[in-house]
PAZAPA-4460 file (N, C-alpha, C; in steps of 0.05 Angstrom, whole numbers, plus 32768, in hexadecimal, padded with zeros to 4 digits):
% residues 303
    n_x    n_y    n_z   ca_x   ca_y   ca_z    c_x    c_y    c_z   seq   type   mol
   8019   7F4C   7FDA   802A   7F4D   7FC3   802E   7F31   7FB8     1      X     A
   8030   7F30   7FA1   8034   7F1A   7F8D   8045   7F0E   7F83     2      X     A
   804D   7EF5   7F7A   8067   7EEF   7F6C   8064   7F05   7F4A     3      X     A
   8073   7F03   7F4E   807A   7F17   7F24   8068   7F08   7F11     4      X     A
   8053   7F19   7F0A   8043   7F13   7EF6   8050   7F1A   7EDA     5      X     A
   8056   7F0C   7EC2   8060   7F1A   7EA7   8052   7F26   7E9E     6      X     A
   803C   7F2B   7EA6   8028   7F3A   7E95   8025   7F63   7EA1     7      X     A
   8039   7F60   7EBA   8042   7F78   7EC0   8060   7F7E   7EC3     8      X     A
   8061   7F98   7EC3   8076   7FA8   7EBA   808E   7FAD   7ED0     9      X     A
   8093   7F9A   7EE5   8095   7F93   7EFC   80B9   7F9E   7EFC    10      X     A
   80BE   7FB1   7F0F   80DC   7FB1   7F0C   80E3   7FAA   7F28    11      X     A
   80FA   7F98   7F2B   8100   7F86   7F3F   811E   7F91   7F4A    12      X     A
   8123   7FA2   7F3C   8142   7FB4   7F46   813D   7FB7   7F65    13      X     A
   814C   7FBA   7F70   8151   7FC8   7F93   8152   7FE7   7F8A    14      X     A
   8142   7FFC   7F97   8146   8019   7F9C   8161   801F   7FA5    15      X     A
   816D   800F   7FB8   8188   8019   7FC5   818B   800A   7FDA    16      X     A
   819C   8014   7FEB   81A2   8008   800C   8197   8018   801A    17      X     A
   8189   800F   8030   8181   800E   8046   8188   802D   8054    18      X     A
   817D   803D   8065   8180   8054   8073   818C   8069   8066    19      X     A
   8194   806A   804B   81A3   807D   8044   818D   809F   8036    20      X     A
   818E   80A8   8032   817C   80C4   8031   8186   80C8   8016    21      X     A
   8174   80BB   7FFF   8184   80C9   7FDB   816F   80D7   7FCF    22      X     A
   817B   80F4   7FC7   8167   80F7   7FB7   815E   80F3   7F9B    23      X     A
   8144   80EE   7F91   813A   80E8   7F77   8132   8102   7F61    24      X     A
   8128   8115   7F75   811E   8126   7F68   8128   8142   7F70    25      X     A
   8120   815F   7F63   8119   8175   7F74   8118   8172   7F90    26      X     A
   80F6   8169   7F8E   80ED   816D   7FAB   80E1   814F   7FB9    27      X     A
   80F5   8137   7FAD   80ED   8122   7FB6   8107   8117   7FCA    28      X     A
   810A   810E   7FD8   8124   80F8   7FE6   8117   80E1   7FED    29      X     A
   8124   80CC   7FF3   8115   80AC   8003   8134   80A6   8009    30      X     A
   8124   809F   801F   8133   8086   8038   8128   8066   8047    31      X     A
   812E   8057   803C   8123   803E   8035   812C   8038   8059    32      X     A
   8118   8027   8065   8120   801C   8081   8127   8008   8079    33      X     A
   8136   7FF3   8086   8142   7FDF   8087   8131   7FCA   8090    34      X     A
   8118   7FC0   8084   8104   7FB2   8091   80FE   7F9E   8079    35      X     A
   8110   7F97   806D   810B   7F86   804D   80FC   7F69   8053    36      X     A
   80F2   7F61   803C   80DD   7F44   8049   80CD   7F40   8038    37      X     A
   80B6   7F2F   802B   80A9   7F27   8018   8096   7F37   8013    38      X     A
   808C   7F48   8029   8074   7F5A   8024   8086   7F73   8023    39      X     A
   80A1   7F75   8029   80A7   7F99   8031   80BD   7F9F   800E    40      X     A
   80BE   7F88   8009   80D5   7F84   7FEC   80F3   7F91   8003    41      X     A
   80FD   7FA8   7FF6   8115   7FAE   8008   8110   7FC0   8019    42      X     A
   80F9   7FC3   8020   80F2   7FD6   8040   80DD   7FEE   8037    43      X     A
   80DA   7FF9   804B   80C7   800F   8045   80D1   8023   803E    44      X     A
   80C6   8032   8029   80D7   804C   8022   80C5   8067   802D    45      X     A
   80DC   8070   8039   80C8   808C   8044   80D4   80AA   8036    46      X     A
   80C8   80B4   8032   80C0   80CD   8013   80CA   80E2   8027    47      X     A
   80EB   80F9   8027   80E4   8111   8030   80DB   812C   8017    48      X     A
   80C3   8134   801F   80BA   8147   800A   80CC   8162   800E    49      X     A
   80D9   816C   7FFA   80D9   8193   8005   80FE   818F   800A    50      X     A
   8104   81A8   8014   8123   81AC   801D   8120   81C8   802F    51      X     A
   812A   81C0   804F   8123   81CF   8060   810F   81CD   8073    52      X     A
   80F7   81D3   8074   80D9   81CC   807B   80D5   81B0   806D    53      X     A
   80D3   819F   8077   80CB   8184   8063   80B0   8177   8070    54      X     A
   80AC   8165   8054   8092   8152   805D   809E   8133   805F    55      X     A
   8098   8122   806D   80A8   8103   8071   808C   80F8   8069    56      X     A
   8098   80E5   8056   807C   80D9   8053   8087   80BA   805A    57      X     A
   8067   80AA   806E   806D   8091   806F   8085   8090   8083    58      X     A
   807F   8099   809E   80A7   8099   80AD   80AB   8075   80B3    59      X     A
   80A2   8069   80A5   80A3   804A   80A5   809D   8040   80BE    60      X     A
   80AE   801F   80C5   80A1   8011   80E2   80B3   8029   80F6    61      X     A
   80A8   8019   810A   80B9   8023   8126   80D5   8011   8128    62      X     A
   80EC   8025   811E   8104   8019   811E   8118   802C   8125    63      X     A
   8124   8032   813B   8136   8041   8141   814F   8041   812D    64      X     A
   8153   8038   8118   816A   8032   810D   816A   8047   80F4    65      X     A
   8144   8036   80EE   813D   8055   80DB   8132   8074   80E4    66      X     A
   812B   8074   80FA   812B   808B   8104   8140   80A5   8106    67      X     A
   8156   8092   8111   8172   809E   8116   817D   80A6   8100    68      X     A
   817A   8091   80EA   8188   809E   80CC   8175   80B3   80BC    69      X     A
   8151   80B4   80C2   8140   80CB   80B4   814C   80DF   80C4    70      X     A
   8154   80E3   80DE   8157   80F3   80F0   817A   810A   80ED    71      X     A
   818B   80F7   80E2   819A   80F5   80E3   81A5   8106   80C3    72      X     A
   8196   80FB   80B4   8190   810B   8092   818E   8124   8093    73      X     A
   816E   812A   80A0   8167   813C   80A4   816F   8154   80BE    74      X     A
   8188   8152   80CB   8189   815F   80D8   8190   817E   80D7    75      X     A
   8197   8185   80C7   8191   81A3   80BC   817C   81AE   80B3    76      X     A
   8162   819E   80B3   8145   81A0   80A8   8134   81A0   80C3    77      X     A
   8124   81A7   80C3   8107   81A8   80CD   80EB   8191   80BC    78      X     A
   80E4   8179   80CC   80CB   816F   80BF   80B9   817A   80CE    79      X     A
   80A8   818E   80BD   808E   8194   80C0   8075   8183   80C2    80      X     A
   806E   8175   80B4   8061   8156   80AF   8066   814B   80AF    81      X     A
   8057   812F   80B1   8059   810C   80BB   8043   8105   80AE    82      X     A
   8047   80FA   8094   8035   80F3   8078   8035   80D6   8078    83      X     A
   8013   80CB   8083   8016   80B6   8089   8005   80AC   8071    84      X     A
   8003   8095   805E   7FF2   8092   804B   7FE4   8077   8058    85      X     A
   7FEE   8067   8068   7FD8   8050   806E   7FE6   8046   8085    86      X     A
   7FCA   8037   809F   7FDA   8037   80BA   7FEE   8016   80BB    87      X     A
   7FEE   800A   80A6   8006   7FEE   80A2   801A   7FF6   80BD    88      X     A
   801D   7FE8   80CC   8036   7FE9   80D5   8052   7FF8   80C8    89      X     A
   805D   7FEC   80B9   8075   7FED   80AA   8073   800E   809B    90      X     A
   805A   801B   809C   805D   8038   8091   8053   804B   80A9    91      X     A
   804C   803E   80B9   8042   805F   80CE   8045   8057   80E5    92      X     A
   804E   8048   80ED   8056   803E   8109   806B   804C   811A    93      X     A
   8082   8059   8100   809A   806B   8108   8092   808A   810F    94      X     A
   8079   808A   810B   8071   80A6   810C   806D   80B5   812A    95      X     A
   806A   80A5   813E   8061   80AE   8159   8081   80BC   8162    96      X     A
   8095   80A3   8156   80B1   80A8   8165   80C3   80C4   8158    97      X     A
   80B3   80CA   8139   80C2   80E5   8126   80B6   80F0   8128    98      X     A
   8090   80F9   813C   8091   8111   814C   8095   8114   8169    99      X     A
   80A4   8108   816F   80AB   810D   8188   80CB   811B   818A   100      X     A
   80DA   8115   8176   80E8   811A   816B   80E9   8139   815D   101      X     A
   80D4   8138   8152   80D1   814B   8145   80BF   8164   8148   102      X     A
   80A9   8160   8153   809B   8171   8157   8085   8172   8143   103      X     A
   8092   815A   8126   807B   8169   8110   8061   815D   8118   104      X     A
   804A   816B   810C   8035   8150   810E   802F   813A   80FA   105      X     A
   8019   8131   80FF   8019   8114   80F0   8002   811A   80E2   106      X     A
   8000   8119   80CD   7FE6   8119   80B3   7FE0   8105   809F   107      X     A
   7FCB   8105   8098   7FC5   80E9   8083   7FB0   80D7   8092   108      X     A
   7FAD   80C5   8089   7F9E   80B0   8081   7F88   80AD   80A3   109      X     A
   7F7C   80A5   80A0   7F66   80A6   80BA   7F74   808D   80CB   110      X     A
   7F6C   8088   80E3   7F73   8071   80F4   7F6B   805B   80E9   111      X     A
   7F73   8047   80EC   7F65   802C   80ED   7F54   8025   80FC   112      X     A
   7F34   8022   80F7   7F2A   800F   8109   7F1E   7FF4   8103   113      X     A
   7F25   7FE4   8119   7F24   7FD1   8113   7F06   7FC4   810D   114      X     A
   7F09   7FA8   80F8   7EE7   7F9D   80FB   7EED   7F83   8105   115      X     A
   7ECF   7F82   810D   7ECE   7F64   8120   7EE2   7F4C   8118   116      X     A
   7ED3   7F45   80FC   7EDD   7F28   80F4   7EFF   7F34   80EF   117      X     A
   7F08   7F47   80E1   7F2B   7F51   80D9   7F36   7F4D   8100   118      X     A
   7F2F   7F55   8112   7F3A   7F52   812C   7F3B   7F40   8131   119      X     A
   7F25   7F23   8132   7F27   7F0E   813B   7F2D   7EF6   8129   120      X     A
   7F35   7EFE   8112   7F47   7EE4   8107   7F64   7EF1   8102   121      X     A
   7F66   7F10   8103   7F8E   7F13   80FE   7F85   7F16   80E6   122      X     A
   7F71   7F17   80D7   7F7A   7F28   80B9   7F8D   7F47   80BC   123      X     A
   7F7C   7F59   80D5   7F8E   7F75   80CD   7F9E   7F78   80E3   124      X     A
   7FB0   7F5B   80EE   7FBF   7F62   80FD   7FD5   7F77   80F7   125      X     A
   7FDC   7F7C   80DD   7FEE   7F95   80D0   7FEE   7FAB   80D9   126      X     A
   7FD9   7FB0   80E1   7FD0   7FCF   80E3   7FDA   7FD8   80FD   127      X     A
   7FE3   7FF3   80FD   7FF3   8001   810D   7FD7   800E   8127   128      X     A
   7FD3   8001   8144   7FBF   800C   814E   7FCB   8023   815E   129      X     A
   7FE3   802B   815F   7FE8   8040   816A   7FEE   805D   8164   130      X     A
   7FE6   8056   8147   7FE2   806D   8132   7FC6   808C   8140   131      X     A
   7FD5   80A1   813C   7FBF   80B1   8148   7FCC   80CC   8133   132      X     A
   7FBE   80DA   8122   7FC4   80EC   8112   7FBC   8108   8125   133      X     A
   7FC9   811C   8116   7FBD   8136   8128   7FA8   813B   810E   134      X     A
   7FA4   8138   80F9   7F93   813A   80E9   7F96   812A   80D2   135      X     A
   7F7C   8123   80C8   7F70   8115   80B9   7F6C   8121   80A2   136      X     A
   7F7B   8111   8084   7F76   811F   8072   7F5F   8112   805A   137      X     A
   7F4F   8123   8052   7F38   8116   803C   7F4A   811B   8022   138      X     A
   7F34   810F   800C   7F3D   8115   7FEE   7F41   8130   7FE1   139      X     A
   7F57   813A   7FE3   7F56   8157   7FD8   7F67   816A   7FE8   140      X     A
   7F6A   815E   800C   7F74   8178   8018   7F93   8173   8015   141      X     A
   7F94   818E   801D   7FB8   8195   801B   7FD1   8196   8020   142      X     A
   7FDF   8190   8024   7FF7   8196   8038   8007   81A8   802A   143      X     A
   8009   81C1   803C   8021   81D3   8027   8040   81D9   8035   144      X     A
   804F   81D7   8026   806F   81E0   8031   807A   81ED   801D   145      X     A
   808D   8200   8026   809C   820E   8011   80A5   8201   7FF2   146      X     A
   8092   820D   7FE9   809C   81F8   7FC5   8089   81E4   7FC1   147      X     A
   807C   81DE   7FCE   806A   81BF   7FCA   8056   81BF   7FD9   148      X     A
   803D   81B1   7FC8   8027   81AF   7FD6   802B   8194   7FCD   149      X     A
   801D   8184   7FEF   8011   8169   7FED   7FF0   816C   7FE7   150      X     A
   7FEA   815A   7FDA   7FC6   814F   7FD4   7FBA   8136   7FD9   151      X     A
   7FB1   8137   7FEB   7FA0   8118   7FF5   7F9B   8113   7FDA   152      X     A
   7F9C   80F3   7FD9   7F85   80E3   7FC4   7F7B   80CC   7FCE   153      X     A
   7F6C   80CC   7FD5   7F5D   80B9   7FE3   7F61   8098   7FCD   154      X     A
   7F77   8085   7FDD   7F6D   806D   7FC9   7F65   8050   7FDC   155      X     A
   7F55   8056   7FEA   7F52   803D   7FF1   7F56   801C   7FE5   156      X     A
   7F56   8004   7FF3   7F5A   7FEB   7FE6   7F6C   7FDF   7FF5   157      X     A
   7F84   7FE8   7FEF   7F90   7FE0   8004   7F90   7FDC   801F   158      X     A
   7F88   7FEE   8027   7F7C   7FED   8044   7F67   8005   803C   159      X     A
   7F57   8008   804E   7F3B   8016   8049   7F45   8032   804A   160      X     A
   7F5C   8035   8060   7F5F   8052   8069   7F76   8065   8051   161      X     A
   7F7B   8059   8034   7F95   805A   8026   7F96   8074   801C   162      X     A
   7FA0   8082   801A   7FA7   8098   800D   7FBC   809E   7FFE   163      X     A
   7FC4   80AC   7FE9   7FD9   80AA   7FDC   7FDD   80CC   7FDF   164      X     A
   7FF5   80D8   7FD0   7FF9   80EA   7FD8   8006   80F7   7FBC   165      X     A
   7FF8   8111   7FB5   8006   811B   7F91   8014   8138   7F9C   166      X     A
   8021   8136   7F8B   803B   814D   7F85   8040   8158   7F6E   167      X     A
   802B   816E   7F6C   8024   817F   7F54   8042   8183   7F46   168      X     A
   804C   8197   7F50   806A   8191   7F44   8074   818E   7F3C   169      X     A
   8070   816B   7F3E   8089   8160   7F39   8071   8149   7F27   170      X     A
   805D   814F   7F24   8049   813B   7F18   804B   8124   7F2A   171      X     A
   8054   8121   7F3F   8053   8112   7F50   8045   80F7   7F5C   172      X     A
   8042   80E3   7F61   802D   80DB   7F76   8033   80C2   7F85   173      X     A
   803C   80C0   7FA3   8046   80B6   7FB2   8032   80A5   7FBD   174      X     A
   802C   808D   7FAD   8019   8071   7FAE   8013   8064   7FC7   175      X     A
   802B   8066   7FD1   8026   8053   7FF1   802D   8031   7FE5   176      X     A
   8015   8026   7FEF   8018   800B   7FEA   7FFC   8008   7FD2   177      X     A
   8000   8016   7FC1   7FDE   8014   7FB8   7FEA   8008   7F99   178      X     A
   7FFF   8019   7F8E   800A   8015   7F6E   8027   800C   7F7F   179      X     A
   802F   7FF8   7F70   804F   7FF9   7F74   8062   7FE8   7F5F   180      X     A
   807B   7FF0   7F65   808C   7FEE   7F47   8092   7FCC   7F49   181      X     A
   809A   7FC6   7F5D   80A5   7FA7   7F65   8090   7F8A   7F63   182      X     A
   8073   7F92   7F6C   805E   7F7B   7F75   8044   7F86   7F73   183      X     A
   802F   7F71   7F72   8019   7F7E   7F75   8009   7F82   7F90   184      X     A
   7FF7   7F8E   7F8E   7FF3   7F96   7FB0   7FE3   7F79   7FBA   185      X     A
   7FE1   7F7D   7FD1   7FD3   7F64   7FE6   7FBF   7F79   7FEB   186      X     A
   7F9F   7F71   7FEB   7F87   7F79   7FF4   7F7F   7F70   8013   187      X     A
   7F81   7F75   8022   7F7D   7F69   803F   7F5B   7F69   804E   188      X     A
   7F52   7F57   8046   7F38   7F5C   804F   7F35   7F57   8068   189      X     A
   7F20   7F6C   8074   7F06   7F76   806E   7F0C   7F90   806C   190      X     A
   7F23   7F9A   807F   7F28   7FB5   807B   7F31   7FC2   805B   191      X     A
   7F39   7FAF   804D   7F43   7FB6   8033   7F30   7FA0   801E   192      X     A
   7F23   7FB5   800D   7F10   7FA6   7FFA   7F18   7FA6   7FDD   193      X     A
   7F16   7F95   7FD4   7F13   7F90   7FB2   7F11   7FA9   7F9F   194      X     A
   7EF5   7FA8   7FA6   7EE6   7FBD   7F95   7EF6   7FDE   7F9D   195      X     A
   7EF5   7FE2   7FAC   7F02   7FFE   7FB8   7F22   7FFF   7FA1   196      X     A
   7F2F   7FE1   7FAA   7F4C   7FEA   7F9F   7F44   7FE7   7F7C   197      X     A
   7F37   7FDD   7F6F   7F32   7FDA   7F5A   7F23   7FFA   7F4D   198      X     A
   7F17   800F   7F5F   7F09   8020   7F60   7F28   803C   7F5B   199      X     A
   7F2F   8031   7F6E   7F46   8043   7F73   7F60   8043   7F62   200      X     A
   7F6F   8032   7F4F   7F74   8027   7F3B   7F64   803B   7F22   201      X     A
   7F52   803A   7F1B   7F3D   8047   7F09   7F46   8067   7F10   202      X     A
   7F48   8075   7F20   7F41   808A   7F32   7F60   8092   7F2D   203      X     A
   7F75   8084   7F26   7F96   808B   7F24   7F96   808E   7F09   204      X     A
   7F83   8073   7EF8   7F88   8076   7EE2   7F83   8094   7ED7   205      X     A
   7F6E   809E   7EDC   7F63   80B7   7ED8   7F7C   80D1   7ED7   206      X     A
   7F8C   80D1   7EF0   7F9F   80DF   7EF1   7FB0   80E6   7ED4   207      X     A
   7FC4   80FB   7EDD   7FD5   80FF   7EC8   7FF9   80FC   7ED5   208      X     A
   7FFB   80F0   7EED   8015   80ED   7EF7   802E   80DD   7EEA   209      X     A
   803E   80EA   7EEF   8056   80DC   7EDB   805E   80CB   7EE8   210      X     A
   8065   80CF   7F03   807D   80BF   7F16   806B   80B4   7F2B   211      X     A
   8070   80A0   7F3A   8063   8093   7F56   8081   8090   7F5A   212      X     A
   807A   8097   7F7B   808E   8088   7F8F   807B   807A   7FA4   213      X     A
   8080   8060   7F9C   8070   804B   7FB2   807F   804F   7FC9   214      X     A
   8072   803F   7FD6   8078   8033   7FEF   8090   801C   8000   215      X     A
   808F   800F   7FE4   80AB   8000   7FE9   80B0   7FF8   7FC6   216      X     A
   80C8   7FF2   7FC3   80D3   7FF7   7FAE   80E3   8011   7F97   217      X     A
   80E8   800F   7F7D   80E7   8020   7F6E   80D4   802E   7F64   218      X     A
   80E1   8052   7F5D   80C8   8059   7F52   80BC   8051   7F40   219      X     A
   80A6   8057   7F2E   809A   804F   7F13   8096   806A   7EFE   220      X     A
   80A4   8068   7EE5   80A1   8083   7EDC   808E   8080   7EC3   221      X     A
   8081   8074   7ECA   806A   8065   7EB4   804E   8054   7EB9   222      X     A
   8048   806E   7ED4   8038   8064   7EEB   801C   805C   7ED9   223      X     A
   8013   8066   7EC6   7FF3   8061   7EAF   7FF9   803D   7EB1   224      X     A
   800C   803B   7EA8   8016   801E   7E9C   800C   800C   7EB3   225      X     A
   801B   800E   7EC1   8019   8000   7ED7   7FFD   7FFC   7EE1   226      X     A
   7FF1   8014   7EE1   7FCE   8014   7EF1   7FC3   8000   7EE3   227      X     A
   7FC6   8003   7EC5   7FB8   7FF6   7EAB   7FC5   7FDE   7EAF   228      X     A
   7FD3   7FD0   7EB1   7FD8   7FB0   7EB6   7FD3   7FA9   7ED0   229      X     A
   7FD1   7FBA   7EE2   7FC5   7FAE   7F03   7FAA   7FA8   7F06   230      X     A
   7F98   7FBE   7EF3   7F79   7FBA   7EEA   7F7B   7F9B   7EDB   231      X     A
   7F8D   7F9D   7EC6   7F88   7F87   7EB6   7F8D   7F7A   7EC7   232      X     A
   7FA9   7F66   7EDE   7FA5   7F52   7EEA   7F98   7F4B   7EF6   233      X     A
   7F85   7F5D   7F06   7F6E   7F5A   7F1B   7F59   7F4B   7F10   234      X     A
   7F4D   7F5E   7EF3   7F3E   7F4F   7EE9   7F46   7F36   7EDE   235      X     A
   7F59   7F26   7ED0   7F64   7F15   7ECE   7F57   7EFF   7EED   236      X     A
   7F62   7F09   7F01   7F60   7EFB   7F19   7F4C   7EED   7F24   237      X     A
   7F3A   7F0C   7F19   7F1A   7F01   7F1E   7F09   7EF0   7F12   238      X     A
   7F1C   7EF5   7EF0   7F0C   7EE0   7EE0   7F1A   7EC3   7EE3   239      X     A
   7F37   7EB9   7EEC   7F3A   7EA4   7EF2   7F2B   7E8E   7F0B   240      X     A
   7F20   7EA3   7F21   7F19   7E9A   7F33   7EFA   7E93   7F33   241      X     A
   7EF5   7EA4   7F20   7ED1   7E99   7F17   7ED6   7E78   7F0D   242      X     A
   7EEA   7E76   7EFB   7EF2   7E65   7EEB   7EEF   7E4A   7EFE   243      X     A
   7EFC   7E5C   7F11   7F06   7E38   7F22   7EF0   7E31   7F32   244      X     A
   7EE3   7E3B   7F3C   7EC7   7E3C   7F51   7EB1   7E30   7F31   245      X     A
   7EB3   7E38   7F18   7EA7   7E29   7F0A   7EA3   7E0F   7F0A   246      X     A
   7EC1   7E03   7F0F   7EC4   7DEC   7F0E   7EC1   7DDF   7F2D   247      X     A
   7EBA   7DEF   7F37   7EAD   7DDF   7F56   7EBE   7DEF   7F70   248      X     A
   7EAD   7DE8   7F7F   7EB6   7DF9   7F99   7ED2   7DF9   7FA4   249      X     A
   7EDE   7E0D   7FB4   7EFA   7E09   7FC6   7EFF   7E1D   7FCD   250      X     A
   7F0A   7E18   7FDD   7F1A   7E2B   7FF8   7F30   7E3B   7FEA   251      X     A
   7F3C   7E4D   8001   7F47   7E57   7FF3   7F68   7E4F   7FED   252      X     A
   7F77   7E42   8004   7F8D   7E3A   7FF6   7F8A   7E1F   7FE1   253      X     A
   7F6E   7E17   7FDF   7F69   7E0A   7FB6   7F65   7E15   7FA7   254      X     A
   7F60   7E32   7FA9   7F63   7E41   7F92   7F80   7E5A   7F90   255      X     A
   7F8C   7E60   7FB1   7FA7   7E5E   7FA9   7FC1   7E55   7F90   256      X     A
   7FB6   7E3A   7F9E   7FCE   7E26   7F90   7FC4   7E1D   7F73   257      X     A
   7FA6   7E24   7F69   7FA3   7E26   7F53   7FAC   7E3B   7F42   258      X     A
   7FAA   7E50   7F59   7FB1   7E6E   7F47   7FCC   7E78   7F48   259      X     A
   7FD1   7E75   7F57   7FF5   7E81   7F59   8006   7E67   7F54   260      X     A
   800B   7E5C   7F3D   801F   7E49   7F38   803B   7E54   7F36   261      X     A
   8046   7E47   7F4D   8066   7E52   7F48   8067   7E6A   7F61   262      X     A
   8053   7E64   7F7C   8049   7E7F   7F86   806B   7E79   7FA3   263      X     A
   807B   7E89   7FA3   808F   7E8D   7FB9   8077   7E7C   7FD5   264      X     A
   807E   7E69   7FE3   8075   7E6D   7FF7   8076   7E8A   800F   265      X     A
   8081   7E90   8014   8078   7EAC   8024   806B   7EB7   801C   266      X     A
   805B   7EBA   8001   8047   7EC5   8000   8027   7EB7   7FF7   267      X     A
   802D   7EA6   8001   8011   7E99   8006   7FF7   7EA1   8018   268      X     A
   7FFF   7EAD   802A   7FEE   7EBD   8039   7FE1   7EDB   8026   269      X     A
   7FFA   7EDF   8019   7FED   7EFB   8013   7FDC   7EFA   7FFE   270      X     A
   7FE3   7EE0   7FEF   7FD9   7EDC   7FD1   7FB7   7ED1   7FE3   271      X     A
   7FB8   7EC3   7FF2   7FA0   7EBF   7FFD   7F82   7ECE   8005   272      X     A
   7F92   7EEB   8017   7F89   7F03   801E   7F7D   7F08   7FFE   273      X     A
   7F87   7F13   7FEA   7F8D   7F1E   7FD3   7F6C   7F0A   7FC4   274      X     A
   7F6C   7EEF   7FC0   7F5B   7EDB   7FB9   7F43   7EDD   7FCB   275      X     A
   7F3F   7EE4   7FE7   7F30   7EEB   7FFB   7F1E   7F0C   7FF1   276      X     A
   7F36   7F1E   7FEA   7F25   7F32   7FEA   7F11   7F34   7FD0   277      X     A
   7F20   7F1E   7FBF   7F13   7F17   7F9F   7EFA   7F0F   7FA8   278      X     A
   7EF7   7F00   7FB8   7EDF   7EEE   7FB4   7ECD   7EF9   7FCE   279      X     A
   7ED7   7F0A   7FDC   7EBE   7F1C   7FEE   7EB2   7F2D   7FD6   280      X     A
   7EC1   7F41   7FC5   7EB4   7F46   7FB9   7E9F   7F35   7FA5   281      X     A
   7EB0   7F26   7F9C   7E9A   7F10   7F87   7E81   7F0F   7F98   282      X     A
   7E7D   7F09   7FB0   7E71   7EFE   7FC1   7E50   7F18   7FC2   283      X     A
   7E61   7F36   7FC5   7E52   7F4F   7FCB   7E43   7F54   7FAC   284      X     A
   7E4E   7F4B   7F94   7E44   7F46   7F79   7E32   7F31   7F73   285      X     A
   7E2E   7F24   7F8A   7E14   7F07   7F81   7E22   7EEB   7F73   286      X     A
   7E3B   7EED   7F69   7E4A   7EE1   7F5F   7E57   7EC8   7F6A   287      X     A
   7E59   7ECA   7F7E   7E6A   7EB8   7F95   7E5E   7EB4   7FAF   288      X     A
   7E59   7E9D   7FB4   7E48   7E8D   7FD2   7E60   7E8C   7FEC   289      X     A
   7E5D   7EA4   8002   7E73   7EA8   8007   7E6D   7E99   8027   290      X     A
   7E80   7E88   8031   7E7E   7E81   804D   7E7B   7E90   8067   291      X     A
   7E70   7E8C   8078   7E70   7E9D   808C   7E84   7EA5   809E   292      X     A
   7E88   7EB3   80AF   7EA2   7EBE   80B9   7EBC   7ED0   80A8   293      X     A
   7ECD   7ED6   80B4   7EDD   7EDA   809D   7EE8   7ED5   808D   294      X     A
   7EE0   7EBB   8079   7EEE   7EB4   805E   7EF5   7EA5   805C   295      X     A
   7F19   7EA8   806B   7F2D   7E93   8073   7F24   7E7C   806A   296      X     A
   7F11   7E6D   807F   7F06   7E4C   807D   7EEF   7E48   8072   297      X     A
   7EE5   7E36   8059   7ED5   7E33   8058   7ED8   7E35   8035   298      X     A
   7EBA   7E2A   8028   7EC3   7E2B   800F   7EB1   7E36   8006   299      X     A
   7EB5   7E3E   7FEF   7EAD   7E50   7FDA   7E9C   7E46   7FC1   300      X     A
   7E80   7E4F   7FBA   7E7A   7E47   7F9D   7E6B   7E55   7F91   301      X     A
   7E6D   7E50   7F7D   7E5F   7E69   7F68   7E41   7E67   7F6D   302      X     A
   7E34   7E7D   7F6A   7E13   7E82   7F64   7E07   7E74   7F48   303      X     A
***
C-alpha cells in the first residue's frame, strides 16, 4: 500500500471501531479486528454473509480478542463457511481457531506454496503456512446459503493464490486486498506478479458490480472508478520507472526515493516490493536487465 496518490479517489475515513459486528447491507455485516498498522489501515475486516446459516469471510489474524467478539456476535447463528480470499496472515490465519469453534469448514483460495528465492530472502514471510482449506475454490464455483450465493473470481496479483468473492444480490464483490477504498495494493514478489494484478484489474473492470467490500478499510460504491485510476496509476508507474533507468542504472531504494516523494517511511518496504514487481515484469518483457537472485540487491538497466 501507498502514500495517497491525488490522482485517485482514495477515501481515508475509518469504517468504525474495532470488534464491533455492524451491519451495511441486507446480507452483508463486518467486524473489523483490532490489528491497525501501515499495511492493515484500521485492521482487517471480516465479511459475515447471510442471517442464520452464515458465510465469514476473511476470519482475519489469529487473535483471541477477535475471535471472541465474531463469536460472540454471532452467537444465535450458525457459520457454515470460512471464506478465505488470500493466505496473508492478517486474513486467514483466524480460520483454524473459528473452525474449531465452529465446526464450519474453510473454503477459498488454494494454499501457499512457497518459491525458492520468496523463502530465502523473507519476501513471503506474510503468508499464513498453516493454512489448510477443506476445499479449494476455482473461478466460477459456488458457495450457497439460504438467500445468497457466493462466486469465486479468481484475481490473482496480489498474491498468486487471490480470489475475490461476488454477491449476485446484492451486486456485490468482496475484493480482499486486490481493489481497496483507503491505498493502493503492494505486489509481493515472486509469489505475487505485476502482470497477473494488472490482468486482474482488466478482468473487474469487465464486471458490472456496484459495491466492493475490501479487505481493510471502507467500502467503495464506485468500484469501475476506482479499477480505472489503479490501471491508470500502474501504468503511470511503469512509465516513470522506464524514465529513470533511461537516465542510467539503480537500485531499487534509487528509484524509491525518486518515485515516492513525500513516501511515509513505514512504507518503504512496500513501495519497494511494489517497484520490484514493476521491474520483474519489465524484465519478463525484454525491457529491463534484471539482476540475479531475488531483486532486492543489485541494479537495474534498461535493454
Amino acid at each position: 500500500m501507498s502514500n495517497p496518490d491525488p490522482e485517485i479517489p482514495f477515501d481515508l475515513r475509518s469504517p468504525g471501531a474495532p470488534d464491533k459486528l455492524v451491519r451495511l447491507s441486507p446480507l452483508v455485516r463486518r467486524i473489523i479486528a483490532d490489528n491497525p498498522g501501515p499495511m492493515t489501515f484500521t485492521g482487517t475486516c471480516t465479511y459475515v454473509v447471510g442471517t442464520g446459516d452464515v458465510a465469514v469471510i476473511d476470519p482475519g489474524p489469529d487473535s483471541p480478542p477477535h475471535l471472541s467478539a465474531l463469536l460472540d456476535a454471532l452467537k444465535d447463528e450458525q457459520v457454515r463457511h470460512i471464506v478465505v480470499t488470500h493466505t496473508h496472515r492478517d486474513h486467514s490465519a483466524g480460520a483454524v481457531a473459528l473452525k474449531a469453534a465452529t465446526g464450519a469448514e474453510i473454503i477459498g483460495c488454494a494454499p501457499y506454496i512457497a518459491s525458492e528465492n520468496g523463502s530465502s530472502s523473507g519476501l513471503e514471510a506474510a503468508h499464513d503456512r498453516t493454512y489448510r482449506p477443506d476445499r479449494v475454490l476455482a473461478d466460477g464455483d459456488e458457495i450457497n446459503g439460504p438467500g445468497y450465493v457466493l462466486k469465486a473470481v479468481t484475481t490473482p496479483g496480489h498474491t498468486g493464490n487471490h480470489l475475490a468473492f461476488a454477491l449476485a444480490e446484492e451486486r456485490a464483490l468482496f475484493s480482499g486486498d486486490h481493489v481497496m477504498a483507503w491505498a493502493t495494493t503492494v505486489v509481493i514478489p515472486p509469489d505475487g506478479k505485476m502482470r497477473d494484478y494488472m490482468a486482474s484489474l482488466e478482468k473487474l473492470l469487465a464486471r458490472d458490480d456496484v459495491q466492493y467490500w475490501p479487505g481493510h478499510g471502507g467500502g467503495l460504491t464506485e468500484p469501475q472508478r476506482m479499477v480505472r485510476a489503479l490501471l491508470h496509476h500502474r501504468r503511470l508507474r511503469e512509465a516513470a520507472i522506464l524514465a529513470a533507468l533511461d537516465r542510467g542504472q539503480a537500485d531499487i531504494p534509487t528509484l524509491v526515493a525518486s518515485l515516492y516523494q513525500g513516501l511515509d517511511p513505514r512504507l518503504r518496504s512496500a513501495a519497494g516490493l511494489s517497484v520490484l514487481a514493476h521491474l520483474r515484469d519489465l524484465g519478463t518483457r525484454g525491457l529491463v536487465q534484471v539482476p540475479e537472485g531475488d531483486g532486492l540487491v543489485g541494479v537495474y538497466s534498461r535493454i
